[in-house]
C-alpha positions, 0 to 999 in steps of 0.5 A: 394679571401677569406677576413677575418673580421678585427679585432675590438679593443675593446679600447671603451669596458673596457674588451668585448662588453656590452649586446647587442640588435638587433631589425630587425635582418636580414643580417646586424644583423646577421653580426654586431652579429658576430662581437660582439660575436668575442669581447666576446659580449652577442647578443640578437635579435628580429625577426619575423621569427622563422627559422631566429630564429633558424639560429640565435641561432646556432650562439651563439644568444639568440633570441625572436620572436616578432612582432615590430608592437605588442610592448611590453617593451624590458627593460634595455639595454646598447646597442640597434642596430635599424635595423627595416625598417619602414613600406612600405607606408606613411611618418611616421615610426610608427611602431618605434614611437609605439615601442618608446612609448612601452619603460619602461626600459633605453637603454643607447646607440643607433645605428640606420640606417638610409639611404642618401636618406634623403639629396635627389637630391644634383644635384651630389654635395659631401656632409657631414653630414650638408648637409639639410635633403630635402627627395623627396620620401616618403620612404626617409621621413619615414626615416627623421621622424624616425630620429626625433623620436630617437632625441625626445626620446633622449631627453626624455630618455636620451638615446644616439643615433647615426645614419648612414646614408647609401647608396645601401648596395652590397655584397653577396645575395645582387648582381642585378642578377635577374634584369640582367637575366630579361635583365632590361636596364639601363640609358645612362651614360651621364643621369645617376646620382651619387650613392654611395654604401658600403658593407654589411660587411663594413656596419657592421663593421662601426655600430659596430665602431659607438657604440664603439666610435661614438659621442651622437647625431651625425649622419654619411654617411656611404660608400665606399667613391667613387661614381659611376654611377648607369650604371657603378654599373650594367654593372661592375656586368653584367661583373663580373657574366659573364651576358649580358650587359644591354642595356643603355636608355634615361631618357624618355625611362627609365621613361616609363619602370622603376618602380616608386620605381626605378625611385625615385632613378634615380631623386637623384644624391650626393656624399657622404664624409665619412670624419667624419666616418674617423675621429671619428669612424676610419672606414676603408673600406675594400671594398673601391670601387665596383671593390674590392668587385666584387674581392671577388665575390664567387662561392656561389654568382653566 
């Protein structure tokens, strides 16, 4: 099954997106970019990677290649999408605290993305966007400080910042195959935890949603909107690519077996509302539930 991208009003946009900049652009960028250039938007994206570069640019993209850890001012903009991860060890996100402080221009309105592993373990309770920010793992922590920072610099700037927080992203070149080919077990699903995910599309969709209508200083969940089990999500795609069936584990099994990073994830379990995303964005998820994206798995994705 073939889905195309829903239109976007542009009722926010007098008449076409504004100016656009994409730093990290990789393949949220590079969807959210799409979407702008159908409104008529003008999209410029910053990478490191000069063949990412060259993808970019037969798309329309005007493109600098620059490393985020090398600042330099990116000068005035009315619109920035902050797709850059932090960096892989630490509490802080220093490399966007640098890049912050590198800023001479006005940048006028901000999407960042953040992720729900901020709220931590919620003991599988639904939760919104007042939920307490309670990280257990430093990679969640990184992103709780990079929230404070686009807040103070908010203040400093005048800059209007959104931020979605957001769950495990699927879709096409995102699927678990290679850890289902490896035969990596998964947790029984009486211990398996609550998670929530959302398409790359919808992700896309929804960012673009929040820089049109999103609210100064909010922050959104950002999902499907229907938990599963991380037991449900591997064996439903083991199904769908016609892969074996992952053996199920308990919790002291898996803890000798899986990686720390993995293990972080069996320790939290939320889920997450989307009422406000509703609400104030409009966003409607074209994928509401792992079994409509794993309809429109294609051939390409196996």
């Amino acid at each position: 099954m073939n889905r195309t991208h829903p239109a976007l009003s542009d009722s926010a946009w007098a008449e076409s997106p504004p100016p656009s900049l994409i730093a990290g652009c990789g393949d949220i960028g590079l969807r959210v970019s799409q979407r702008l250039r159908q409104c008529g938007g003008e999209v410029t994206a910053i990478v490191r990677d000069p063949q990412k570069a060259s993808a970019l640019e037969r798309g329309g993209c005007q493109v600098r290649i620059e490393n985020l850890d090398r600042p330099s001012d990116a000068g005035d903009w009315p619109l920035l999408f902050w797709f850059a991860p932090p960096p892989v060890q630490g509490v802080e996100d220093t490399r966007l605290r640098a890049w912050l402080a590198a800023q001479r221009g006005r940048i006028r309105r901000v999407i960042y993305i953040s992720t729900s592993g901020v709220y931590g373990d919620c003991e599988g309770r639904w939760i919104d966007e007042n939920a307490a920010l309670r990280p257990q793992s430093d990679r969640a922590r990184r992103r709780v400080d990079a929230e404070a920072a686009w807040a103070q610099w908010a203040q400093c700037s005048g800059a209007e910042v959104i931020t979605l927080r957001v769950p495990g992203i699927y879709g096409p070149g995102r699927w678990p195959l290679e850890r289902l080919r490896q035969g990596m077990p998964v947790l029984r699903p009486e211990d398996s935890p609550w998670s929530n995910r959302i398409h790359a599309d919808d992700l896309a969709q929804a960012a673009v949603l929040a820089a049109q209508r999103g609210q100064a200083g909010r922050a959104y969940n950002v999902a499907d909107g229907t938990p599963t089990t991380m037991c449900d999500y591997f064996t439903r795609c083991a199904r769908a690519f016609g892969l074996p069936q992952p053996e199920q584990v308990d919790r002291d099994t898996a803890q000798r077996i899986f990686t720390p990073a993995m293990w972080s994830f069996m320790e939290e379990s939320k889920r997450l509302l989307i009422d406000r995303a509703r609400t104030e964005l409009g966003f409607v998820p074209q994928y509401p539930d792992l079994a409509s994206g794993l309809a429109d798995v294609s051939a390409s994705d196996r």
